[in-house]
C-alpha positions, 0 to 999 in steps of 0.5 A: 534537510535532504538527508534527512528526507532521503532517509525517510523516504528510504525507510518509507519506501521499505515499510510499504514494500512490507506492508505489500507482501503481508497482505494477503492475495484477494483471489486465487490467480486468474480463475478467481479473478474471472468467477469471483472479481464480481463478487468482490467489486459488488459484495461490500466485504470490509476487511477486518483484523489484520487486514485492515491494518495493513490496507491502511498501513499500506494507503499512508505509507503511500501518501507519504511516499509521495509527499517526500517524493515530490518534496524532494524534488521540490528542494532538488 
């Protein structure tokens, strides 16, 4: 049993670290953040295509993450 949750939190932990370095960068460096991070907290743009595949990919691989985290250290 703990082998196996070891192993899927190995393979879970990899898979986000994937999804992370896919997503594409919200503003360009510190200029970006100082003009255009207004913009982004009270413009309301949802990501589309493959962005938002990897916004939720990235959300429950995260969760999962943390369920087998604390489930390991439950049976531990």
């Amino acid at each position: 049993m703990m082998a196996v949750a070891m192993t899927l939190l190995i393979i879970d932990a990899i898979v986000l670290v994937v999804f992370v370095l896919l997503q594409s960068g919200k503003s360009a460096g510190l200029s970006g953040a100082i003009s255009g991070g207004a913009e982004q907290l009270f413009g309301k743009q949802k990501a589309r295509g493959i962005d938002a595949v990897l916004h939720r990919g990235t959300i429950i691989t995260s969760v999962i993450l943390f369920v087998l985290t604390f489930a390991i250290a439950y049976i531990l």
